[in-house]
Backbone as JSON Lines, residues from 0, in Angstrom:
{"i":0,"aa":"X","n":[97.36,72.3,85.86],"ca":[97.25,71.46,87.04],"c":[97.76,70.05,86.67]}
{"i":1,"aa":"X","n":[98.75,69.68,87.31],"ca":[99.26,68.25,87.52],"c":[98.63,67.75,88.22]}
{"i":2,"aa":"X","n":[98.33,65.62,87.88],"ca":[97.71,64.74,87.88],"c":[97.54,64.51,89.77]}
{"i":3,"aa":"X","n":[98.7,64.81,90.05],"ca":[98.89,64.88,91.39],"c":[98.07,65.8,92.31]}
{"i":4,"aa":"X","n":[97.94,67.46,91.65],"ca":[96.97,68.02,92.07],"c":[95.94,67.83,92.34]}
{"i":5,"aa":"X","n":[95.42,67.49,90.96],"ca":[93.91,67.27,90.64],"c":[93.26,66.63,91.94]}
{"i":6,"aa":"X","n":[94.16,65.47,92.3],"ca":[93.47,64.49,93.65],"c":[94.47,64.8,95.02]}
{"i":7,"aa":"X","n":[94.6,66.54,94.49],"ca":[95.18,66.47,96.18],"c":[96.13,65.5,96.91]}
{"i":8,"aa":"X","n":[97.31,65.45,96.15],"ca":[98.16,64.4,96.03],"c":[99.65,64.68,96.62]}
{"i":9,"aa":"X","n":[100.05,64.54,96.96],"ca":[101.89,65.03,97.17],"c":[102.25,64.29,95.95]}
{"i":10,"aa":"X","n":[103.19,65.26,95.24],"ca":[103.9,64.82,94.05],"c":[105.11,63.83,94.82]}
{"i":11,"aa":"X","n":[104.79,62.35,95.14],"ca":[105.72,61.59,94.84],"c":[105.74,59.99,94.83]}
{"i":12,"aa":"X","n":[106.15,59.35,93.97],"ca":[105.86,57.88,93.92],"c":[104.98,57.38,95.08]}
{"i":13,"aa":"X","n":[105.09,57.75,95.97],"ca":[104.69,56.61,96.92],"c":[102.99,57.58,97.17]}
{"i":14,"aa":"X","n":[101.83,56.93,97.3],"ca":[100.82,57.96,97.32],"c":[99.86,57.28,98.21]}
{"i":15,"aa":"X","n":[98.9,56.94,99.03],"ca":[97.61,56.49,99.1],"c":[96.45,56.19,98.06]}
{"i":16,"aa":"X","n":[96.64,54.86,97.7],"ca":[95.69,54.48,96.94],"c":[94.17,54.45,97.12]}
{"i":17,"aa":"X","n":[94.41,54.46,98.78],"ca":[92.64,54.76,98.98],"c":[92.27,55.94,98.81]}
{"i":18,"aa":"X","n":[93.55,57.33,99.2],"ca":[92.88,58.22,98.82],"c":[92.82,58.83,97.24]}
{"i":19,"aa":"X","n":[93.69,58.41,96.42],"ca":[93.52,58.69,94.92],"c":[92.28,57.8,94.77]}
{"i":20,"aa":"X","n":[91.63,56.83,95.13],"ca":[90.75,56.23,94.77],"c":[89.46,57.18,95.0]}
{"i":21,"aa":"X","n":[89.45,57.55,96.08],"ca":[88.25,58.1,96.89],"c":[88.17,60.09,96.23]}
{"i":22,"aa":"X","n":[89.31,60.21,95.89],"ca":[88.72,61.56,95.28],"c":[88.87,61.42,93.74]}
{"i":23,"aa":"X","n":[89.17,60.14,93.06],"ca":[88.62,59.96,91.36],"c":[87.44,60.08,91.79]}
{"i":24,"aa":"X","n":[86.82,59.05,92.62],"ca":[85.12,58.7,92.74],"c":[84.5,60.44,92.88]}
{"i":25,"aa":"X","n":[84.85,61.34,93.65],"ca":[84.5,62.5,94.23],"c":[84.38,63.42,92.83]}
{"i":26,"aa":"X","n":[85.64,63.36,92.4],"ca":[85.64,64.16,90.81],"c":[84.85,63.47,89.65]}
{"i":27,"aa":"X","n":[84.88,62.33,89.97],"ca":[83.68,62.06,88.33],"c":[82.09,62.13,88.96]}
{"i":28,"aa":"X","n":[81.93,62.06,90.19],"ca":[80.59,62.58,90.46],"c":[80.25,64.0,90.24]}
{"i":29,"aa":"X","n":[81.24,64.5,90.8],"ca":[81.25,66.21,90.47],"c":[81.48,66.27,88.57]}
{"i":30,"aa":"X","n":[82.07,65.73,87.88],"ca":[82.22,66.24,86.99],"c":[81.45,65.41,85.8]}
{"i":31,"aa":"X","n":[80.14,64.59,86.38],"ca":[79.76,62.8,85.75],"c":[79.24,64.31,84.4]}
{"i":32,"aa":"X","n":[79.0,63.68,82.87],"ca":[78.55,64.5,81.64],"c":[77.23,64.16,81.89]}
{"i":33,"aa":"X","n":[76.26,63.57,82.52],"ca":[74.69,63.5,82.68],"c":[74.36,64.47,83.86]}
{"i":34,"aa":"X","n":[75.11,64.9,84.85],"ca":[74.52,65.99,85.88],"c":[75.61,67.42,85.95]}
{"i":35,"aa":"X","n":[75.94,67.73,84.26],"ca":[76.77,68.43,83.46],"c":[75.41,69.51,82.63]}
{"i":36,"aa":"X","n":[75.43,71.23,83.08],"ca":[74.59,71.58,81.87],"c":[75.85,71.74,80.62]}
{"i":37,"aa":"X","n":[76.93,71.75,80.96],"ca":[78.06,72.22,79.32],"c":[78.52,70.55,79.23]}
{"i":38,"aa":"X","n":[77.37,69.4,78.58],"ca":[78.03,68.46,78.54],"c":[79.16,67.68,77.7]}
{"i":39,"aa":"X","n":[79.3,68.43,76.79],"ca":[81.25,68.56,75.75],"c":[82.12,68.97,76.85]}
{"i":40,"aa":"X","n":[81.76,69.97,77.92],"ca":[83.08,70.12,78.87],"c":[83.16,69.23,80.3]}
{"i":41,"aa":"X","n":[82.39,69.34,80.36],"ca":[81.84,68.38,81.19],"c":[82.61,66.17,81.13]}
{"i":42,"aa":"X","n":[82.19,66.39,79.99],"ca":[82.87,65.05,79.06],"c":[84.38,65.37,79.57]}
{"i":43,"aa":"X","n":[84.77,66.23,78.75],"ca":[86.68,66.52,78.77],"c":[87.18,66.2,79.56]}
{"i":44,"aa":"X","n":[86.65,66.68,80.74],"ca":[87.07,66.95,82.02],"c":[86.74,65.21,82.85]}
{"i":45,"aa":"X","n":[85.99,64.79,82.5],"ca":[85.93,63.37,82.79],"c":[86.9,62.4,82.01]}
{"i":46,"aa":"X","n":[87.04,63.01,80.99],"ca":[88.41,62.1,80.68],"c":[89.66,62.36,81.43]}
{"i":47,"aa":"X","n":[89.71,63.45,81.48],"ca":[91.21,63.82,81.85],"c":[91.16,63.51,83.57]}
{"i":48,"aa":"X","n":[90.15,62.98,83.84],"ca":[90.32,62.86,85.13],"c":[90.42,61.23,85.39]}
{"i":49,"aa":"X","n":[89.7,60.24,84.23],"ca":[90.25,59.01,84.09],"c":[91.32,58.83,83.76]}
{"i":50,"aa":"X","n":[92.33,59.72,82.57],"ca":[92.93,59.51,82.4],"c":[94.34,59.52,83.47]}
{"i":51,"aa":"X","n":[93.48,60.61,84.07],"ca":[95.26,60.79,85.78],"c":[94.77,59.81,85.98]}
{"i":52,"aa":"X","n":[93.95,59.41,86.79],"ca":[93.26,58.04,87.72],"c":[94.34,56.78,87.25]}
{"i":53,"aa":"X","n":[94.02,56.75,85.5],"ca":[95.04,55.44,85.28],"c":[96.38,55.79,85.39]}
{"i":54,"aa":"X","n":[96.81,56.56,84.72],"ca":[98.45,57.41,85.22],"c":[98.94,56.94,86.64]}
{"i":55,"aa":"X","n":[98.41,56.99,87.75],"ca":[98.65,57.59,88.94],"c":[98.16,56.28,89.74]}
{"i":56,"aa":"X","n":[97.25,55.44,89.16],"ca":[96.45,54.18,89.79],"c":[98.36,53.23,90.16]}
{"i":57,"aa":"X","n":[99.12,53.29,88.97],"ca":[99.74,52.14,88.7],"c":[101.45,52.59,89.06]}
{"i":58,"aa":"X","n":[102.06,51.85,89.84],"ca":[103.68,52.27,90.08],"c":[104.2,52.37,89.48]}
{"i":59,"aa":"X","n":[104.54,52.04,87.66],"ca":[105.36,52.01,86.68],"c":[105.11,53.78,85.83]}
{"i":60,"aa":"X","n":[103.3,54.05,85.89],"ca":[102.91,54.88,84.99],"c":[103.32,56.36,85.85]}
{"i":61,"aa":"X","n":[103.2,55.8,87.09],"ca":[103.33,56.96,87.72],"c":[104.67,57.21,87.87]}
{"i":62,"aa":"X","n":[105.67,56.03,88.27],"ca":[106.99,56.86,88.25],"c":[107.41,57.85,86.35]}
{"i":63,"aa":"X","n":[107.12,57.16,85.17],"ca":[107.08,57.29,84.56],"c":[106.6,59.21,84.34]}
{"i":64,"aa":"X","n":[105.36,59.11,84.94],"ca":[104.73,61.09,85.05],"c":[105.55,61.38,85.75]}
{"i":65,"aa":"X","n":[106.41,61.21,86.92],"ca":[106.92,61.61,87.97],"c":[108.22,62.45,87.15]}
{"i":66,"aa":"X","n":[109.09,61.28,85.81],"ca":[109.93,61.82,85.32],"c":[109.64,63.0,84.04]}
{"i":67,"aa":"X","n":[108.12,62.76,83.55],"ca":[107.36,63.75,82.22],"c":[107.93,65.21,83.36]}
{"i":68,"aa":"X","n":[107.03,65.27,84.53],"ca":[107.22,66.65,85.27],"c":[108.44,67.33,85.42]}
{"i":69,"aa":"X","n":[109.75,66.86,85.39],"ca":[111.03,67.07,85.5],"c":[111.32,66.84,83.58]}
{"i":70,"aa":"X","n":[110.61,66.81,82.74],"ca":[111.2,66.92,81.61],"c":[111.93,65.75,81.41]}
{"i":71,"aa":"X","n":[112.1,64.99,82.02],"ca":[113.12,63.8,81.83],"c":[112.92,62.11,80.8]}
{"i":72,"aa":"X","n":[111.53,62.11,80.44],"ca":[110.68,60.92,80.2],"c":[110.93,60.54,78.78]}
{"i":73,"aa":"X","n":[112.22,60.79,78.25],"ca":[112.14,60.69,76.5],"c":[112.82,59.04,76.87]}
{"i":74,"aa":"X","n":[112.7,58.3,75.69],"ca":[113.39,56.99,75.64],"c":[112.76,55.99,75.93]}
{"i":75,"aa":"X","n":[111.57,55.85,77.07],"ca":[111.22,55.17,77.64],"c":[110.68,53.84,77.39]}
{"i":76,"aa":"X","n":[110.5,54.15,75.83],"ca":[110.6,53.07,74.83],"c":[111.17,52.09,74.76]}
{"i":77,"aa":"X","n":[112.34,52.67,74.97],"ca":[114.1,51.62,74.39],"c":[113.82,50.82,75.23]}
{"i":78,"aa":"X","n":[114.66,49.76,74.73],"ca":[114.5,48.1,74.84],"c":[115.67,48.7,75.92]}
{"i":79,"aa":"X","n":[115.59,47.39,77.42],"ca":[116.47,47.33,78.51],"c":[117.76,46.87,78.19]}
{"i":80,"aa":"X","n":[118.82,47.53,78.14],"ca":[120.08,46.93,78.0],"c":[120.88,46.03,78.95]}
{"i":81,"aa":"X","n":[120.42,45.86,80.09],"ca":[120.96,45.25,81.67],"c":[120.81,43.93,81.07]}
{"i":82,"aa":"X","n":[122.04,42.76,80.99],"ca":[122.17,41.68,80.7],"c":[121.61,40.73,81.49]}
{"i":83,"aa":"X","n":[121.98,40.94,82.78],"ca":[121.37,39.88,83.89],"c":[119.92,40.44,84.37]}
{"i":84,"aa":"X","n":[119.12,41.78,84.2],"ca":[117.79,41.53,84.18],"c":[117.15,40.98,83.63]}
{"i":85,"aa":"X","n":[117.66,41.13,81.8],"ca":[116.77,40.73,80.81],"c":[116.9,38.73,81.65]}
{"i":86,"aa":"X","n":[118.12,38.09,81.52],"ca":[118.29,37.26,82.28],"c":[117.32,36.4,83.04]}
{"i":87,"aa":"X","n":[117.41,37.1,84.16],"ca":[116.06,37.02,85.35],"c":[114.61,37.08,84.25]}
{"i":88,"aa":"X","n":[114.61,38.22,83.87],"ca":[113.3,38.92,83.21],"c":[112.99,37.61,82.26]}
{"i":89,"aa":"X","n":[113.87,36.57,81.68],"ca":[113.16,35.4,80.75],"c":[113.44,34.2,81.64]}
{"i":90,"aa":"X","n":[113.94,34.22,82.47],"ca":[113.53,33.19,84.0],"c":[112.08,33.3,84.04]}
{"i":91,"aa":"X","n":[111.83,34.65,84.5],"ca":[110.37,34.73,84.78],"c":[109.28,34.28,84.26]}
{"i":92,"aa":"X","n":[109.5,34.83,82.93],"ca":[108.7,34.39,82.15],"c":[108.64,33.29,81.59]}
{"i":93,"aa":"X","n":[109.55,32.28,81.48],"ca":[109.58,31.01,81.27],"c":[108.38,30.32,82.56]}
{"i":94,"aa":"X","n":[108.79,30.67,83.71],"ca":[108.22,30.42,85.06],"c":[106.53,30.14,84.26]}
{"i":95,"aa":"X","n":[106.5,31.38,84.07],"ca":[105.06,31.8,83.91],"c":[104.13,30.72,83.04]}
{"i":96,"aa":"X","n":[105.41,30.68,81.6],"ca":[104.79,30.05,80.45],"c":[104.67,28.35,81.01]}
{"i":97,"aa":"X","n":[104.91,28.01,82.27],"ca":[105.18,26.48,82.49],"c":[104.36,26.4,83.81]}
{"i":98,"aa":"X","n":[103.57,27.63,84.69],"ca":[102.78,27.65,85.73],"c":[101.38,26.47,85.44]}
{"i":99,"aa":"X","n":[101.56,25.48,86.27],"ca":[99.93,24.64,85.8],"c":[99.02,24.47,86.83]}
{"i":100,"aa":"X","n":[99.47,25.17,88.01],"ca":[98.57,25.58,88.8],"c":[98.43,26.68,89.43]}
{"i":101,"aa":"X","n":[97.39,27.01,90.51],"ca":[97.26,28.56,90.91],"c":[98.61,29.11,92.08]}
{"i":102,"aa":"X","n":[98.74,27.74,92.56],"ca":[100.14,28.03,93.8],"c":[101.39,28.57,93.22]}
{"i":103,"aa":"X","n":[101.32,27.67,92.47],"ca":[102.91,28.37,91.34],"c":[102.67,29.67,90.7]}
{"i":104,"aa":"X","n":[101.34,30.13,90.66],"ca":[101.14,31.24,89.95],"c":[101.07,32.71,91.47]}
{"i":105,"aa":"X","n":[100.73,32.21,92.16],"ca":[100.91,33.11,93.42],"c":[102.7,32.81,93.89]}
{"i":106,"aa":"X","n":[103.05,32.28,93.98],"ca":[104.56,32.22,93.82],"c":[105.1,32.9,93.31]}
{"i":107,"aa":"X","n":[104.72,32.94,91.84],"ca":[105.57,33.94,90.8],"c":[104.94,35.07,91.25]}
{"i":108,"aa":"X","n":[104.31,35.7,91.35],"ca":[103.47,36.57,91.81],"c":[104.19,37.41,92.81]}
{"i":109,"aa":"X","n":[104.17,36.44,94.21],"ca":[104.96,37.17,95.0],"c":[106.65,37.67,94.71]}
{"i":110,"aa":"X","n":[107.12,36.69,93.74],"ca":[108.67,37.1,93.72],"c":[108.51,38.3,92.33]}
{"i":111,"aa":"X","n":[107.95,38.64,91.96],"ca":[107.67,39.52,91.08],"c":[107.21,41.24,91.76]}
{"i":112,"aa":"X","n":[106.71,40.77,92.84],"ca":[106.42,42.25,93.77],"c":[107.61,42.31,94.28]}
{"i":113,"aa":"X","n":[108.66,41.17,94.88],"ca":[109.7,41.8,95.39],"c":[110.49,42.69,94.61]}
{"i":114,"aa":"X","n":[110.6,42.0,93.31],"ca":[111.02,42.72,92.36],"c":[110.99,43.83,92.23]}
{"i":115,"aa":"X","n":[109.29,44.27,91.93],"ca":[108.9,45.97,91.73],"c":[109.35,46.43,93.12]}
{"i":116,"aa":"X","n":[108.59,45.62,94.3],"ca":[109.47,46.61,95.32],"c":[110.91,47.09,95.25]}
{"i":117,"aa":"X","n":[112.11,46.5,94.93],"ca":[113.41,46.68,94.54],"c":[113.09,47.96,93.71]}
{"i":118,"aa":"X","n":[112.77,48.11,92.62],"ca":[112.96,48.82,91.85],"c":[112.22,49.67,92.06]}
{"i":119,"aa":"X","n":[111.18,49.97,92.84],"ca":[110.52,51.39,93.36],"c":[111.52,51.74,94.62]}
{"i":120,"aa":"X","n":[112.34,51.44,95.28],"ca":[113.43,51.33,95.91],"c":[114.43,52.39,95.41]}
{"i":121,"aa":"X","n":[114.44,51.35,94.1],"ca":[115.9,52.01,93.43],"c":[115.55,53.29,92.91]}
{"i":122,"aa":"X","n":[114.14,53.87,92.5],"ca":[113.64,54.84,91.38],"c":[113.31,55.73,92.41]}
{"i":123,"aa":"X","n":[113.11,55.7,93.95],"ca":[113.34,56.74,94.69],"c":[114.62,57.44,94.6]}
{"i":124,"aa":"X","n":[115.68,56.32,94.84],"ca":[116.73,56.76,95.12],"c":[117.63,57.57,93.57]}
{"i":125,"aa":"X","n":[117.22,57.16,92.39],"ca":[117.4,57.91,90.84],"c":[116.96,59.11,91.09]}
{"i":126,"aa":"X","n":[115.82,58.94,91.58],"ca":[114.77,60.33,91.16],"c":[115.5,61.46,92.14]}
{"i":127,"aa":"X","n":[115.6,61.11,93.39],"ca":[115.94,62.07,94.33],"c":[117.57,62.58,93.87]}
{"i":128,"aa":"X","n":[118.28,62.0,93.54],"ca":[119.82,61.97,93.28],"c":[119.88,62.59,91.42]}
{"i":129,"aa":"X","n":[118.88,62.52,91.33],"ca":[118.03,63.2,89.67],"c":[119.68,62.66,88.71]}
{"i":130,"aa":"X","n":[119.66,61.17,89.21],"ca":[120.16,60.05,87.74],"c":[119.02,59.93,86.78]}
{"i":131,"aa":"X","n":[118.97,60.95,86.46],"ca":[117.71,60.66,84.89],"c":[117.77,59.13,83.79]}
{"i":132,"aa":"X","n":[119.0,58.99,84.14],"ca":[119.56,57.82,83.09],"c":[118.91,56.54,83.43]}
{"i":133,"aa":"X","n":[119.23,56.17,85.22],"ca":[118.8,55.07,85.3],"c":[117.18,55.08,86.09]}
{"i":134,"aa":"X","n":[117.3,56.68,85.99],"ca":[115.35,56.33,86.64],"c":[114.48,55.86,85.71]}
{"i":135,"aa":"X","n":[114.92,56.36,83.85],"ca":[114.29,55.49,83.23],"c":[114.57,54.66,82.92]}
{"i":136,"aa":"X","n":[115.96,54.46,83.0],"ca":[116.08,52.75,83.14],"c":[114.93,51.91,84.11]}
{"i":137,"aa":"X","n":[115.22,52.35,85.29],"ca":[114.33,51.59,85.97],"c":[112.74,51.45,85.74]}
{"i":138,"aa":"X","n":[111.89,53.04,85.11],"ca":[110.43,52.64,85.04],"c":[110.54,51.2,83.56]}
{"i":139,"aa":"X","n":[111.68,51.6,82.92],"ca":[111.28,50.31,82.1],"c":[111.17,49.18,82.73]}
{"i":140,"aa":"X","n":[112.36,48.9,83.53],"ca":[111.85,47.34,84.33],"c":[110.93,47.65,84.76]}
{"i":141,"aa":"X","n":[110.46,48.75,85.75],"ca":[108.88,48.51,86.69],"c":[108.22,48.37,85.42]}
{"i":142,"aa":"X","n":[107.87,48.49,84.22],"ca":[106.68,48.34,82.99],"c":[107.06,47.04,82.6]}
{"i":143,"aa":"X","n":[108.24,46.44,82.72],"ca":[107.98,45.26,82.48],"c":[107.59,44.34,83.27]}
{"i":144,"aa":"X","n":[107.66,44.59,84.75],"ca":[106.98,43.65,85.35],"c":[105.58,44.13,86.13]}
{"i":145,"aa":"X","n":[105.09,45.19,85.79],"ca":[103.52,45.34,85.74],"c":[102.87,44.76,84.59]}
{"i":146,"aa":"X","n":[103.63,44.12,83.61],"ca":[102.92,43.74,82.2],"c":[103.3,42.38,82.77]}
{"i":147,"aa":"X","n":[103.81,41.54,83.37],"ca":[104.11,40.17,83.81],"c":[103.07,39.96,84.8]}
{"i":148,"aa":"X","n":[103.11,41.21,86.23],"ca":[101.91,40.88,86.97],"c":[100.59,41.06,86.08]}
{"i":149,"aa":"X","n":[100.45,41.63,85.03],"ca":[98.98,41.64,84.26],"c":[98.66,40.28,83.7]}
{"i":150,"aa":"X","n":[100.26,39.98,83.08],"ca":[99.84,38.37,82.51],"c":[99.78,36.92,83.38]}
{"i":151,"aa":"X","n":[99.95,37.4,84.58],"ca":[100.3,36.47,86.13],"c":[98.53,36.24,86.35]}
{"i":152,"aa":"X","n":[98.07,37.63,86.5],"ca":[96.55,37.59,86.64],"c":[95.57,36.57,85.38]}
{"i":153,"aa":"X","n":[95.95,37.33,84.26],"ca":[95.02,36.49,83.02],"c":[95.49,35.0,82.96]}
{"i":154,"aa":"X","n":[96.66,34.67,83.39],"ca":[97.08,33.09,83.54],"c":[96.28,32.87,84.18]}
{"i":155,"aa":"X","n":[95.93,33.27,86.04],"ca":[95.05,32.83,87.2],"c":[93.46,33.09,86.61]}
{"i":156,"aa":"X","n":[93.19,33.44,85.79],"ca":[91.99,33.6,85.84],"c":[91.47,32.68,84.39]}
{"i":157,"aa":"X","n":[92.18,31.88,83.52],"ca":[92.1,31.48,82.78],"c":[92.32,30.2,83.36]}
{"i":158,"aa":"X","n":[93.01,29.65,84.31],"ca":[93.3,28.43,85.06],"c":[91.67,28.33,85.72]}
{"i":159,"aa":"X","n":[91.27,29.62,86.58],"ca":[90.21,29.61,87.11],"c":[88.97,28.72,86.23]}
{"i":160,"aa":"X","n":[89.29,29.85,85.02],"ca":[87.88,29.23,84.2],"c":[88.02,28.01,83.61]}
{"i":161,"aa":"X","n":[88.7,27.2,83.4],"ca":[89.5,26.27,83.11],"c":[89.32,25.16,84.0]}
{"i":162,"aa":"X","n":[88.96,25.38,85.32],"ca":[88.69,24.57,86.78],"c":[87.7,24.22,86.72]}
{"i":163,"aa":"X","n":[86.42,25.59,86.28],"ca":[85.13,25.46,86.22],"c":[84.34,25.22,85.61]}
{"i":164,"aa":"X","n":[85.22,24.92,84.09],"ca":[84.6,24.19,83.19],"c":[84.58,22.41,83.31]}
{"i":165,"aa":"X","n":[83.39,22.07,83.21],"ca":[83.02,20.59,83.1],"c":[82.23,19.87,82.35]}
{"i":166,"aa":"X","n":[82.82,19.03,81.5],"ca":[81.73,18.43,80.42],"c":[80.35,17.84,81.17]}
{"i":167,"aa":"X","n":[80.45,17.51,81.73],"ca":[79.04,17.27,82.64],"c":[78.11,17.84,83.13]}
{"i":168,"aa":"X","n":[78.69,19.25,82.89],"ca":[77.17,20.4,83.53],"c":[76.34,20.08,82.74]}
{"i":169,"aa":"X","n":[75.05,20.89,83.11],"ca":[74.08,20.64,82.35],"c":[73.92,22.2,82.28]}
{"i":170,"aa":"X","n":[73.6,22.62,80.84],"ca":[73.44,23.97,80.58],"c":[72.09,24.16,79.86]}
């Protein structure tokens, strides 16, 4: 059974997040290892059901399974060869490393989804036309800028705490 199954899923990039959300919750209640009598299988089976959950939660990991199922997913490693992404791709991140407030950080933010949107765009159109070459080309950019929106967040939330710290509290 594929990850897609498991939550009653149509095998394809684009999915309902409320409903992959709402039948993880359904399967780890059904399968929680405390209301388990075989609780070693019981366990297993709760991993492998977190483990689709994260697979399948995220647009990069999932196009990524999308290409494992078609056999296609070797490389995915390799460093991006596209001159003018990498380009853009240290624009960005310069952006990031020089953000000193939360507006500029929702800024980058938003031009960073346009981004992934583009490229979940483009990784329909690989996948369906089965260019194996540049669909993993492309989950690499989508992994690189789900690892930019991850570090977009820990910037905003480090600015946050950063706001709320004051030598004057009294603790």
């Amino acid at each position: 059974m594929n990850h897609f199954e498991l939550f009653n899923l149509p095998v394809a990039l684009d999915i309902d997040l409320a409903i992959l959300k709402n039948q993880f919750l359904k399967l780890q209640q059904q399968y929680h290892p405390d209301k388990a009598t075989d609780k070693d299988q019981a366990l297993i089976k709760s991993s492998e059901i977190n483990q689709a959950y994260k697979v399948l939660s995220q647009v990069d990991s999932r196009a990524a399974y999308l290409l494992a199922l078609k056999k296609q997913d070797y490389h995915l490693d390799q460093s991006i060869n596209d001159f003018e992404f990498l380009q853009s791709a240290l624009e960005i991140r310069e952006q990031l490393d020089e953000a000193t407030d939360t507006e500029q950080l929702q800024t980058l933010k938003e031009e960073v989804r346009q981004w992934i949107d583009g490229l979940v765009r483009e990784f329909k159109i690989d996948y369906q036309e089965e260019d194996w070459a540049e669909a993993r080309d492309t989950v690499r950019k989508l992994r690189f800028f789900q690892k930019v929106l991850h570090d977009i967040d820990k910037a905003e939330d480090q600015l946050l705490d950063d706001d709320s710290f004051d030598l004057d509290d009294d603790y």
